[in-house]
C-alpha positions as CSV (number, residue, x, y, z in Angstrom):
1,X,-26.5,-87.1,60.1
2,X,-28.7,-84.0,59.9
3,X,-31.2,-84.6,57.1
4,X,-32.4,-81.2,57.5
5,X,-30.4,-78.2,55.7
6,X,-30.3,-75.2,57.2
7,X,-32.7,-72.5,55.4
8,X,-31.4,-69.0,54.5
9,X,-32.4,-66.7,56.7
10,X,-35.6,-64.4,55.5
11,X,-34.9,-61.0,54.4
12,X,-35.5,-58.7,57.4
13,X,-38.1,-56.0,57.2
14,X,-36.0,-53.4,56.7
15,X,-34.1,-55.3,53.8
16,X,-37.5,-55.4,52.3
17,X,-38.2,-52.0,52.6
18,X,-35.3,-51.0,50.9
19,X,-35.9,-53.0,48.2
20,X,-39.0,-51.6,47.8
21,X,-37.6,-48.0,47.8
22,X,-34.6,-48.7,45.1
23,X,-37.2,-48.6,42.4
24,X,-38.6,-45.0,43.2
25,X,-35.1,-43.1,44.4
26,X,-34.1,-44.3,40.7
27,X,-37.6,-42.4,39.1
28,X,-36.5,-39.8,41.3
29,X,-33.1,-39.6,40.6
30,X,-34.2,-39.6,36.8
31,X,-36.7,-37.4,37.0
32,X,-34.6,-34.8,38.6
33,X,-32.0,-35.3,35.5
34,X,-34.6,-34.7,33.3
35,X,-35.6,-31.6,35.0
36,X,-32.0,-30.3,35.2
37,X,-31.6,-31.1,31.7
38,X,-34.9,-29.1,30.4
39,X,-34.0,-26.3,32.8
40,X,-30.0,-25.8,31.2
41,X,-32.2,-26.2,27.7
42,X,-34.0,-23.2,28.4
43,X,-31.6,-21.2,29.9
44,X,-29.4,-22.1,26.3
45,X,-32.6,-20.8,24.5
46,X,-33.0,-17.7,26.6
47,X,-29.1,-17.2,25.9
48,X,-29.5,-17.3,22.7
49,X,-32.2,-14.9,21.2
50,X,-30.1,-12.3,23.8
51,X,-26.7,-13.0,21.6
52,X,-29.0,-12.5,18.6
53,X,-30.1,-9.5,20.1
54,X,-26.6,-8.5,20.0
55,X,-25.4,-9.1,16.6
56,X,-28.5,-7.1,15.4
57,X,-27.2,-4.3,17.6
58,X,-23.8,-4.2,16.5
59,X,-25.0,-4.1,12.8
60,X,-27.2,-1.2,13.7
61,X,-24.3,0.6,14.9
62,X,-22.0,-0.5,12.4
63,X,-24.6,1.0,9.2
64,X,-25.1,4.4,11.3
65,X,-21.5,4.8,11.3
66,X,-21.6,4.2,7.8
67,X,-24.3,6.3,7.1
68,X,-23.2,9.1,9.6
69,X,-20.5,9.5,6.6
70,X,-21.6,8.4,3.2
71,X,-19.0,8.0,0.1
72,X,-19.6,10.4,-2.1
73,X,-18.7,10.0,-6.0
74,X,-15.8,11.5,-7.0
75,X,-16.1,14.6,-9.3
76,X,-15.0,14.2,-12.7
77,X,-16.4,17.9,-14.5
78,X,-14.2,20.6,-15.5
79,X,-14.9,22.1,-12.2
80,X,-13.4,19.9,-10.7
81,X,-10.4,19.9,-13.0
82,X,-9.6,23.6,-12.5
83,X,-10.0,23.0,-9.0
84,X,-6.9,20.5,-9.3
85,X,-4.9,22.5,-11.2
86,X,-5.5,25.3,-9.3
87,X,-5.9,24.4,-5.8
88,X,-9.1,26.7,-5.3
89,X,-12.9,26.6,-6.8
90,X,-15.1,29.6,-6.1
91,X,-17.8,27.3,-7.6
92,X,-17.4,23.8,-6.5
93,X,-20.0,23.2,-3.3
94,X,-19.1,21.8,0.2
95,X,-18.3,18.3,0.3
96,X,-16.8,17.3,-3.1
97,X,-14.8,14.6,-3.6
98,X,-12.0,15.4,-6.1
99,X,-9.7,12.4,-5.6
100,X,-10.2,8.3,-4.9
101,X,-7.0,8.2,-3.0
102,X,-3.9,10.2,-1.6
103,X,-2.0,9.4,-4.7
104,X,-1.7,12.8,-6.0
105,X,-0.2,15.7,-4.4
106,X,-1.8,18.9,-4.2
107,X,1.2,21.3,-3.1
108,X,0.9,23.0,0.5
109,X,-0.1,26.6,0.0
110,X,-0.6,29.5,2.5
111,X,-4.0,31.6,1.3
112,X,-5.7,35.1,1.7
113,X,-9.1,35.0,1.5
114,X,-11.0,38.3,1.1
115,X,-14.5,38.8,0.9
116,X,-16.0,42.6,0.4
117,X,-18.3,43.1,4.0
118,X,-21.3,44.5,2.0
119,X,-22.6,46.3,4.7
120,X,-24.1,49.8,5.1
121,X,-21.9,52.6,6.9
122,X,-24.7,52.8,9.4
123,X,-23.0,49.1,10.7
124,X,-19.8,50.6,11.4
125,X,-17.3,48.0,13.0
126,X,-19.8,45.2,14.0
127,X,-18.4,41.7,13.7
128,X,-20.1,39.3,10.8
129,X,-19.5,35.8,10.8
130,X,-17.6,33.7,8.3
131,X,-18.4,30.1,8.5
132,X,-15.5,27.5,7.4
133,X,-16.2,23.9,6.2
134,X,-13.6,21.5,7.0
135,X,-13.4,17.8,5.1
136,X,-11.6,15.5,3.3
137,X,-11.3,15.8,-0.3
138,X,-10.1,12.3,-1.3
139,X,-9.7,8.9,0.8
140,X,-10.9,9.3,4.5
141,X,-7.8,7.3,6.0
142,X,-7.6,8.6,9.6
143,X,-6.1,12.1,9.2
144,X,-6.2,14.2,12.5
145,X,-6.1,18.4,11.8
146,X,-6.9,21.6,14.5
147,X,-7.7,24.8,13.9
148,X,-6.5,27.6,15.7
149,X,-7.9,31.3,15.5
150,X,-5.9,34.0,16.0
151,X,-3.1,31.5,17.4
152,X,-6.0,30.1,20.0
153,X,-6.9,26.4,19.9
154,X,-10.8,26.5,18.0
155,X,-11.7,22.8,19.6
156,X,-10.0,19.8,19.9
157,X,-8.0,17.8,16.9
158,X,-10.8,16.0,15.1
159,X,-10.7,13.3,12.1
160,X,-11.3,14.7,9.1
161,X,-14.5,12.6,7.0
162,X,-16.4,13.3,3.7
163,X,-19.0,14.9,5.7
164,X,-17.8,18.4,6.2
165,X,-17.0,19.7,10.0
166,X,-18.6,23.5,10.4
167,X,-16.7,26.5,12.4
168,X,-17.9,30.0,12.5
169,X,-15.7,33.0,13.0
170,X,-16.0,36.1,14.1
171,X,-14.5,38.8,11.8
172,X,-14.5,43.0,12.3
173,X,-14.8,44.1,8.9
174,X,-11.4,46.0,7.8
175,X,-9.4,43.5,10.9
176,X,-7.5,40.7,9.5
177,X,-7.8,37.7,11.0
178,X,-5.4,34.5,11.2
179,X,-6.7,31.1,10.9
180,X,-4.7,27.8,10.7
181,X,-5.3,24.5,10.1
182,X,-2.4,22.4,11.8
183,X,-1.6,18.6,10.9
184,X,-1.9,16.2,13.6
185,X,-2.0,12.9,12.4
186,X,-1.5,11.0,8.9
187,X,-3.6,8.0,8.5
188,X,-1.8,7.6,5.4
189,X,-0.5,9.3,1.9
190,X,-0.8,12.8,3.3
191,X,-3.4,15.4,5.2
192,X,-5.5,16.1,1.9
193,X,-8.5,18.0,3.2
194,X,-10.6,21.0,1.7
195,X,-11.7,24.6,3.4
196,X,-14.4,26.5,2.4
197,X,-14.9,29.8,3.7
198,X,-18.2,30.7,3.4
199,X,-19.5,34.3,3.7
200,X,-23.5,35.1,2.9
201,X,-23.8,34.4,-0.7
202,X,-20.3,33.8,-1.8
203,X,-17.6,31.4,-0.8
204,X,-14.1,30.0,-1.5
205,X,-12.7,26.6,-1.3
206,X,-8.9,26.1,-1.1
207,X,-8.1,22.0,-1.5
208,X,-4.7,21.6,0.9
209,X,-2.4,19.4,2.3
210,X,-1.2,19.9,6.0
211,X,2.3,18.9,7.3
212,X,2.6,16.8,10.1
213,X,2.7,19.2,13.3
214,X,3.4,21.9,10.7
215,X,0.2,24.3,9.6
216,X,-1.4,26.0,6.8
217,X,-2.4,29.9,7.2
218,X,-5.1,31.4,5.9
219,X,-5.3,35.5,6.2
220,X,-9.3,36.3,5.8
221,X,-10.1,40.0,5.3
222,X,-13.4,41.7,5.4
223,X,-13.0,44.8,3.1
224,X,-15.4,47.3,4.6
């Protein structure tokens, strides 16, 4: 009978050593974590003030927009009453709002506009210039005109805003001339927009409604 049991063999020296090393890859292994975890952390932060930085930019360009076309009030004065009934105001300046909406109707008219040249003889047939103001009269909706000149394209189609769009034409005084202001696109209730012919002191304003790919005429004369 063996009295003597058999002892368990001692742990080899490698055995040991890797025992002694569990404990530290484990710091190690945490500690890298950690530094993983702080480093997504600051990334987020630097994320975010830059997506901040971008809403505050798309504001900005959301009020300049805005402000690029303000809303004015519409005009209630007996002006602006005759100009209604009428369709025309020889007093009413550029950019007046006569309307809140398309709602009402002006009818579509075809215009002469004359202005006297006030020039001396000595000028003969020199060219002056009449500048034309182009807006919207009521509810800017996404209306689309061009002018043409003498049956030539002046510019591309543009929306028509509040904030009145400026042309200047060339006119021999004693020459009529032909301008026309052609629909292009409703955004809604109708083309309402206004032209002002403007010519040194004195000006006209004809509120109008343009026909979708139909046009509006305006004859301007310069009497000598």
């Amino acid at each position: 009978m063996n009295f003597f049991k058999k002892n368990k063999s001692a742990p080899s020296e490698a055995q040991h050593k890797d025992t002694q090393q569990k404990p530290q890859e484990w710091w190690l292994q945490s500690k890298n974590t950690r530094t993983e975890e702080q480093t997504e952390e600051k990334a987020t932060k630097k994320k975010n003030p830059l997506r901040a930085l971008g809403f505050i930019a798309l504001a900005v360009i959301v009020v300049a927009n805005y402000l690029s076309d303000p809303l004015p009030r519409v005009a209630t004065g007996q002006e602006a009453v005759d100009a209604l009934n009428t369709g025309m105001s020889d007093k009413l300046g550029a950019g007046v709002r006569l309307l809140e909406n398309d709602s009402t109707q002006l009818p579509v008219g075809d215009y002469n506009v004359t202005f006297r040249s006030e020039s001396d003889a000595s000028d003969g047939q020199e060219k002056r210039t009449i500048e034309l103001l182009v807006w919207d009269y009521a509810a800017v909706d996404g209306d689309y005109i061009q002018v043409f000149y003498n049956g030539n394209a002046f510019g591309d189609a543009f929306m028509i805003k509040h904030s009145p769009q400026a042309f200047h034409l060339n006119v021999t005084p004693g020459v009529p001339v032909t301008l026309q202001i052609k629909g292009i696109k409703d955004g809604g209730g109708g083309i309402t927009y206004a032209a002002m012919f403007q010519y040194k002191q004195h000006h006209a304003t004809y509120y109008n409604r343009a026909p979708v790919a139909g046009s509006n005429a305006y004859t301007i004369t310069l009497i000598p």
